[in-house]
PAZATI-346054 format. One record per atom (N, C-alpha, C, CB): residue in one letter; x, y, z. Coordinates in steps of 0.1 Angstrom, whole numbers, plus 2048, in hexadecimal, padded with zeros to 3 digits. Glycine has a CB too. Layout:
<pts>
aXYZ ...
</pts>
This chain:
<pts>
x0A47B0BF6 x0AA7BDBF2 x0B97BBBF0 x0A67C8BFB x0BA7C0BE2 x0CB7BEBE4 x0D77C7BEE x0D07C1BD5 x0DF7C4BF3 x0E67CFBFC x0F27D5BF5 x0EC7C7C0A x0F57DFBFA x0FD7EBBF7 x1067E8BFF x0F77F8BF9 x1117E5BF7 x11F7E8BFD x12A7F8BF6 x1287D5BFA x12B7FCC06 x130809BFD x14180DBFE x128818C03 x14480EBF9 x15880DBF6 x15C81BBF8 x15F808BE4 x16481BC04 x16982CC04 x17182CBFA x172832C12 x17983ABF7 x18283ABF1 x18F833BF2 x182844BF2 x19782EBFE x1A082DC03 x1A081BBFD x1A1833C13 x193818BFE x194808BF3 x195808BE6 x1887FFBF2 x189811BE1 x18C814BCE x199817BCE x184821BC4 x1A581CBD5 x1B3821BD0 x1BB812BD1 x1BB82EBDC x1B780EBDB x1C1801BDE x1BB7F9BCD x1BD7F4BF2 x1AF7F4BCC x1AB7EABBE x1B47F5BB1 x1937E9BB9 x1B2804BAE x1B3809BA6 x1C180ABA1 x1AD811BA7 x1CC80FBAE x1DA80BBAD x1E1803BB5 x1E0814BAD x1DC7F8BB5 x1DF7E8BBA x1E57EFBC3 x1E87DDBB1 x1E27F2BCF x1EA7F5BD9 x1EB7E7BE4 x1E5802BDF x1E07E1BE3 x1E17DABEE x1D87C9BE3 x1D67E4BFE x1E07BFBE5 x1D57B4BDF x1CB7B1BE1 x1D77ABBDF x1CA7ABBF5 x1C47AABFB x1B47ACBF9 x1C97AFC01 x1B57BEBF8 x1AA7C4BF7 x1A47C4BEB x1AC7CDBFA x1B37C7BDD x1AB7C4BD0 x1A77B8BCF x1B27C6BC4 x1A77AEBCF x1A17A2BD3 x1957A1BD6 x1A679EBDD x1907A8BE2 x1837A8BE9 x1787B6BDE x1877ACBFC x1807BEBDC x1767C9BD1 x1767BFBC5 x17F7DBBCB x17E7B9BBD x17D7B1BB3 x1717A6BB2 x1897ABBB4 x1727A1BBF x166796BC7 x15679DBC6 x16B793BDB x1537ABBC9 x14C7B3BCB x1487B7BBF x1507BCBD3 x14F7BABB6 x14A7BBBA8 x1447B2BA1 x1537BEBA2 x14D7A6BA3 x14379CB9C x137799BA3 x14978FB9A x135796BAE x12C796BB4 x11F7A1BB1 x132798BBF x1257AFBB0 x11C7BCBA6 x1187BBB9B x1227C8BA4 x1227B2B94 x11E7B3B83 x10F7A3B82 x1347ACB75 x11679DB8C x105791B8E x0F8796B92 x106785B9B x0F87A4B97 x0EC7A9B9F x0E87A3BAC x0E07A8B96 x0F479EBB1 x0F3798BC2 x0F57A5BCB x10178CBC7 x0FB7ACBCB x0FD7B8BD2 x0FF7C5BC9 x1097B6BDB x0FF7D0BD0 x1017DFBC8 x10F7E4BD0 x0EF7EDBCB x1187E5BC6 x1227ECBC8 x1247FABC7 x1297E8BC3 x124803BD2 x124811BD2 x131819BD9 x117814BDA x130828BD6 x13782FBDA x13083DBD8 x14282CBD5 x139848BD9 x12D856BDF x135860BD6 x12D85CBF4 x13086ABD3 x139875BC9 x142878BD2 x130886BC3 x13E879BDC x14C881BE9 x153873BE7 x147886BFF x154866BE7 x16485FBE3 x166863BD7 x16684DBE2 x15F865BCE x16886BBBF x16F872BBE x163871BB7 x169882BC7 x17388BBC7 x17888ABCE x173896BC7 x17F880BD6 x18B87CBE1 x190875BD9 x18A874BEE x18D86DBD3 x197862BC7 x19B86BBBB x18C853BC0 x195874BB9 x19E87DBB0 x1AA880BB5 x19888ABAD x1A988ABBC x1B1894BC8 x1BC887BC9 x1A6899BDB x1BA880BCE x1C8874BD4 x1C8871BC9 x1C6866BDF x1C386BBBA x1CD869BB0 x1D9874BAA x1C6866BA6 x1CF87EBA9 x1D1887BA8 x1E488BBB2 x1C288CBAC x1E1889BBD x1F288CBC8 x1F687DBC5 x1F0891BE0 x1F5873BC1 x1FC867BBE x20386DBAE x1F0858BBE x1FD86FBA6 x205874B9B x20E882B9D x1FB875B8F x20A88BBA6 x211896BAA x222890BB3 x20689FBB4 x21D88ABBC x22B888BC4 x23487CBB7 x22687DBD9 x22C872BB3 x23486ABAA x23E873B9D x22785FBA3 x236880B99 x23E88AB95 x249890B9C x236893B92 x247894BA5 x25189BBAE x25E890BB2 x24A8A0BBC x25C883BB5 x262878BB4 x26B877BA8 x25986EBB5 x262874B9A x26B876B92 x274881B8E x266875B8B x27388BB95 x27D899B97 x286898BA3 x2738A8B9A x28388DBA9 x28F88ABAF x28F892BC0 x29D890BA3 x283896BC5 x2828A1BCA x27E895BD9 x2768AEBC1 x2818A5BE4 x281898BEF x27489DBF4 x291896BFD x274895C05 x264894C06 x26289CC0B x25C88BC0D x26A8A9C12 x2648BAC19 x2678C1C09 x26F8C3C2A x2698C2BFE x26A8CABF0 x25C8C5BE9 x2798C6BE6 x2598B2BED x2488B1BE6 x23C8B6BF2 x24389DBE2 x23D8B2BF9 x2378B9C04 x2328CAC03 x2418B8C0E x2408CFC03 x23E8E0C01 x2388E2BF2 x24F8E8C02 x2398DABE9 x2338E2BDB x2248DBBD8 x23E8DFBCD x2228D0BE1 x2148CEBE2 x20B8D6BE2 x2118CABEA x20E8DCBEE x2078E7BF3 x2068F4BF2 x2078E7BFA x2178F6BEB x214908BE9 x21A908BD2 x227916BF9 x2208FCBCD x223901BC0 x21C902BB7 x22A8FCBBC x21090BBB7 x204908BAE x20D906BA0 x1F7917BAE x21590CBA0 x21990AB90 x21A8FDB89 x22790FB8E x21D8F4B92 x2238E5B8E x2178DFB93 x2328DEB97 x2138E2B9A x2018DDBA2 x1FC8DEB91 x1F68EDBB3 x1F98EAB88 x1F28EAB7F x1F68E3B73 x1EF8F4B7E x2018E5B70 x2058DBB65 x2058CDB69 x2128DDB61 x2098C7B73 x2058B6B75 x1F48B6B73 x2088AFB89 x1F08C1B7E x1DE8BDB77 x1DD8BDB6B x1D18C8B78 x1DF8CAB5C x1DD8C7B4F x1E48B7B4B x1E48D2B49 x1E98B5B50 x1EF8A9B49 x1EC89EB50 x1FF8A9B46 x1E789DB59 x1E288EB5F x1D388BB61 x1E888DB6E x1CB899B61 x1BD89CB64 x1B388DB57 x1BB8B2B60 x1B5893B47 x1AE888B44 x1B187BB45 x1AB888B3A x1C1874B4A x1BF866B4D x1BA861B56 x1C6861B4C x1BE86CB68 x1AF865B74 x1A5868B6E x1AA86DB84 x1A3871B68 x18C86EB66 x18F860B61 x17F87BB54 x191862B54 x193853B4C x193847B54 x1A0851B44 x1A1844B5B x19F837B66 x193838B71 x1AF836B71 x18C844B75 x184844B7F x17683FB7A x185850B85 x176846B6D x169845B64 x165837B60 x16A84EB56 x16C82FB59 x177822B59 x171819B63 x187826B5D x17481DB69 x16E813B77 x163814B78 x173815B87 x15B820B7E x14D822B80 x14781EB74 x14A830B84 x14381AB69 x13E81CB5D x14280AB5B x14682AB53 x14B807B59 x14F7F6B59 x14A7EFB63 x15D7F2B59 x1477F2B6D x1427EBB7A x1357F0B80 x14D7EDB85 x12F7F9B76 x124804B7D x11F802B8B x117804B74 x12D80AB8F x12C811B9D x12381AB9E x137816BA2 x117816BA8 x10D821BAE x119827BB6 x0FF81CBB8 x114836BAA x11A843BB4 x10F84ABBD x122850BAB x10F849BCB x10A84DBCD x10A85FBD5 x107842BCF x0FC862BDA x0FE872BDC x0F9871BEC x0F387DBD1 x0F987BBF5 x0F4883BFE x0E5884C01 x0F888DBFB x0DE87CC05 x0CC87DC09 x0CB88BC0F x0C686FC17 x0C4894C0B x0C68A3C12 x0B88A2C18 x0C78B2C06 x0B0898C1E x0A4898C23 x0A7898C33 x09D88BC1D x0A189AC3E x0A789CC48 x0AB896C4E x0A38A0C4E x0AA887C4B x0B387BC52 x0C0879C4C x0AC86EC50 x0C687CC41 x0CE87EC3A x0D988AC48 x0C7884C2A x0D5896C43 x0D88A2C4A x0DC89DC57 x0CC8ACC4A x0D6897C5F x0D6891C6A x0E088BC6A x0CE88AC6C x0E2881C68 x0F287AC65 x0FC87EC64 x0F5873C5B x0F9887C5A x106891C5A x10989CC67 x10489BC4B x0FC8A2C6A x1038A7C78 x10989EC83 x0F88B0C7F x101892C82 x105888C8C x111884C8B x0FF87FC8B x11B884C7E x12487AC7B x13288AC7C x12086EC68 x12F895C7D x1368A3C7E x1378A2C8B x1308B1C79 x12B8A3C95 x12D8AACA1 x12F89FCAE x1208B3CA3 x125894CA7 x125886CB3 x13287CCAF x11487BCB1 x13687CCA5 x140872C9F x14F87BC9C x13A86BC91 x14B887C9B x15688DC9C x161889C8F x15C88BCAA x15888CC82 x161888C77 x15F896C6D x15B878C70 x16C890C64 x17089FC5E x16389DC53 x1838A1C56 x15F8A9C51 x1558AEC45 x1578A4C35 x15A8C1C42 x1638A0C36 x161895C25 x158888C2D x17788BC1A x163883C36 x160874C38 x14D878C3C x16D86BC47 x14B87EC48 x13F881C49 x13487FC40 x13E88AC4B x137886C33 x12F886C27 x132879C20 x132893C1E x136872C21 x13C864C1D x13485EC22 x14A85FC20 x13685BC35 x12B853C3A x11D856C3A x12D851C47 x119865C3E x10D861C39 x10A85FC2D x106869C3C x10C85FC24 x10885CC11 x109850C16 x112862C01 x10F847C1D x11083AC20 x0FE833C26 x11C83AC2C x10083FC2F x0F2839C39 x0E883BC32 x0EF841C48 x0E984AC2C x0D884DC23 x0D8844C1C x0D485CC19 x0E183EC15 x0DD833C08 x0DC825C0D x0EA832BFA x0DB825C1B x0DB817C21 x0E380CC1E x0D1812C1E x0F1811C1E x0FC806C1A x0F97FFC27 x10F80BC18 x0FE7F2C1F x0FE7E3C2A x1097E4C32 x0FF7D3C23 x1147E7C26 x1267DEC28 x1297F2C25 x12F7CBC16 x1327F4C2F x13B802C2D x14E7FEC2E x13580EC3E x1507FBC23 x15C7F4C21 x16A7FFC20 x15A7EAC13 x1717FCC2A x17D808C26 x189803C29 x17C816C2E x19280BC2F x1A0807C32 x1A4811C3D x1A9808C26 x19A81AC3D x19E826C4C x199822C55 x19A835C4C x1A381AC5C x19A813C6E x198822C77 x1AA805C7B x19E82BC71 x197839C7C x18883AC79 x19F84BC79 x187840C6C x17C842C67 x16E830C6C x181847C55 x175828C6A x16E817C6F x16B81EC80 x17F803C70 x171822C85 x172822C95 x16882FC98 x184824C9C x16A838C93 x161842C96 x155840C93 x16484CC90 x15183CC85 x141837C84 x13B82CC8A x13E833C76 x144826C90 x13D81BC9A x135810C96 x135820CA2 x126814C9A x11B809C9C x11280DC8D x11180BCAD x11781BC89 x10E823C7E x10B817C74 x117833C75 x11C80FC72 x11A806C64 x1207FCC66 x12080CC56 x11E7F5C58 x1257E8C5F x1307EBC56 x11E7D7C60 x13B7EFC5F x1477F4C56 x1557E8C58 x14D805C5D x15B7E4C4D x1657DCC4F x1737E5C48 x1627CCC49 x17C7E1C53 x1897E8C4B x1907DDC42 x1967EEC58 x1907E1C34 x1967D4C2A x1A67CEC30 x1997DCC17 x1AC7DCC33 x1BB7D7C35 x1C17D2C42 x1C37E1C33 x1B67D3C48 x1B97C8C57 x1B37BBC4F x1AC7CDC69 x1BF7B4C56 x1BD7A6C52 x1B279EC59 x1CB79FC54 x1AD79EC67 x1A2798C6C x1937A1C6A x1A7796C7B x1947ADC66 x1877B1C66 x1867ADC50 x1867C6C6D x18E7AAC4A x1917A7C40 x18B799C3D x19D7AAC3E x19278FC44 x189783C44 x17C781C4C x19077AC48 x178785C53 x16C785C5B x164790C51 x16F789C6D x169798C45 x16079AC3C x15E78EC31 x1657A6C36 x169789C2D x16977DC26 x15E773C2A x176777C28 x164773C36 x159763C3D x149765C3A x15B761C52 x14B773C43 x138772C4A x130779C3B x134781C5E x13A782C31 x13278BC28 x131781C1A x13D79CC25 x142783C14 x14077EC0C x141772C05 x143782C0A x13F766C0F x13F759C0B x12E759C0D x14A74DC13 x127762C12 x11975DC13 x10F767C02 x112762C28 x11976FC01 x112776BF4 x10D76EBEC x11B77DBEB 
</pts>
């Protein structure tokens, strides 16, 4: 059976705006790997609409930047200037779909959904009340577990530390949990 490696959000941002090499590197590695039919590269609608939202405030603050504005004036209009909140959306809204669409569609990333069957459900109360995670990431990991990801790949060692034993989760941007994904994962793909 082929395995499911699933990419939080916090990795599609590093490959999508080169934030980090390292990691684009290793999603780059993962794709080709996806496009051979050796493994299934996934992610969940809840990273979508997180990878909106954060492109989404990456082109907002990079606006406010270009206005020259400091970090308690972007800060404060984040959150309360709908006015400028809505015009950056009109004007930035169809180029994230595009880059996001872009990716999912050129690399056909299984998006994947929420198992609403009771083991599904389960997880999710389990990963709220026993793991004590906020309601996105929650819905993240379990869409993780119901779809039986192998590899849960991210960059949030909180979110790595809270789920524990649930997955086999590696943080991309730690350098030793990074190669010891290298070593043991992806030189044996």
């Amino acid at each position: 059976m082929v395995e499911v490696y699933f990419l939080d959000t916090n990795v599609i941002l590093d490959y999508l705006e080169k934030r980090n090499q390292d990691v684009s590197d290793i999603v780059a590695q993962l794709l080709h790997f996806h496009g051979k039919g050796r493994i299934i590269v996934a992610t969940s609608v809840f990273n979508i609409a997180e990878l909106i939202d954060t492109e989404f405030q990456i082109h907002f603050i990079g606006e406010c930047i270009n206005q020259r504005m400091s970090g308690d004036e972007i800060i404060g209009r984040l959150s309360r200037d709908k006015a400028m909140y809505k015009q950056i959306a009109d004007t930035t809204k169809d180029k994230i779909a595009k880059g996001i669409q872009e990716f999912l569609t050129r690399n056909n990333i299984e998006v994947l959904s929420l198992d609403s069957k009771p083991q599904g459900l389960d997880d999710l109360y389990g990963l709220i009340y026993g793991n004590l995670l906020r309601p996105q990431d929650a819905l993240i990991v379990a869409c993780a577990l119901s779809n039986n990801a192998a590899y849960f790949l991210s960059s949030d060692a909180d979110l790595l530390d809270a789920i524990g034993e649930r997955l086999n989760g590696f943080s991309l941007r730690d350098k030793k949990q990074r190669e010891t994904f290298r070593d043991n994962v992806l030189k044996v793909i």
